[in-house]
C-alpha positions in Angstrom: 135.5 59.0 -93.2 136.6 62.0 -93.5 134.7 65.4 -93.2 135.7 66.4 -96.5 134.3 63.7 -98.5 131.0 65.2 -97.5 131.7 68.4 -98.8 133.3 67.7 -102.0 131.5 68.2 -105.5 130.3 64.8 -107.0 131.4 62.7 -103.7 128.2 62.1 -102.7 124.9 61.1 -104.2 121.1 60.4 -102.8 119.9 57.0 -102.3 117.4 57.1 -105.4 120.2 58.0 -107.9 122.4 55.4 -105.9 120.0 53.0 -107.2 119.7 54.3 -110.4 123.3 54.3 -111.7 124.7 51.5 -110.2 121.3 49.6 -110.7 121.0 48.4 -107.3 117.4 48.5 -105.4 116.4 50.4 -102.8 116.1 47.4 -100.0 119.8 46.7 -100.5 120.8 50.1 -100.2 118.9 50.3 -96.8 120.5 47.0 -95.9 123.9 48.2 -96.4 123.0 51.3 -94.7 122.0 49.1 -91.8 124.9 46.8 -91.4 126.9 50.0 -91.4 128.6 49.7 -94.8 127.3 52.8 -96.1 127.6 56.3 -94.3 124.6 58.1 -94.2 122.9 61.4 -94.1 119.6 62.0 -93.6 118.2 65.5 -95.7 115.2 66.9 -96.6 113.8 68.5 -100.4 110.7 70.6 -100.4 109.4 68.2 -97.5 110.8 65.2 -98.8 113.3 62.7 -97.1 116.3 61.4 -98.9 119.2 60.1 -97.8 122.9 61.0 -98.9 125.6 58.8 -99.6 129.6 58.7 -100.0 129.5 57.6 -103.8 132.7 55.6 -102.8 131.3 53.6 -100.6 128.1 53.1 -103.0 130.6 51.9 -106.0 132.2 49.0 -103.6 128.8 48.0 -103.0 127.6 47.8 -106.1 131.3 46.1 -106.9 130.6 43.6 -104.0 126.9 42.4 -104.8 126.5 43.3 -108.7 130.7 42.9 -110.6 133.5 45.1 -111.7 131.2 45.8 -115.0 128.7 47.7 -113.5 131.7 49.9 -111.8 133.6 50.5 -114.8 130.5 51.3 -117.0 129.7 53.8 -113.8 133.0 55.3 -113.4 133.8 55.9 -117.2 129.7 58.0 -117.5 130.8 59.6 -114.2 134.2 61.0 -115.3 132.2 61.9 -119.0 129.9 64.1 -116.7 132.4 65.7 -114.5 134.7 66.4 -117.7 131.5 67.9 -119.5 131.0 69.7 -116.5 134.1 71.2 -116.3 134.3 72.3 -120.1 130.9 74.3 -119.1 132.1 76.7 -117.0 
């Protein structure tokens, strides 16, 4: 993937919150990770290790093992938060 995906605002996500909004677990996460389906990077907050995530690559996952629900419930709180975001500043 490209560099930029890294860098962009709301492109990535940690593993914990991975879990959280797409309701997947932790194990299949790290399993994805493993087989190379999800890009990683490995940070550190206040001591504690977390990993980051392409939040592309996190949504086909959770579209592969959990349905196209879980996506579109995902992706239409997502774009409420960016748009909420934006109106903000």
């Amino acid at each position: 993937m490209s560099e930029s995906l890294w860098l962009k605002q709301g492109a990535t996500l940690n593993h914990q919150n991975a879990c959280k909004e797409f309701r997947l677990t932790e194990g299949e996460v790290i399993e994805a990770m493993k087989a190379g389906k999800l890009q990683y990077r490995q940070n550190n907050a206040h001591g504690n290790p977390y990993f980051r995530l392409l939040r592309i690559e996190v949504e086909l996952l959770a579209l592969e093992l959990r349905g196209a629900k879980v996506i579109e419930e995902q992706v239409i709180k997502f774009n409420m938060m960016v748009k909420i975001v934006e109106v903000a500043q």
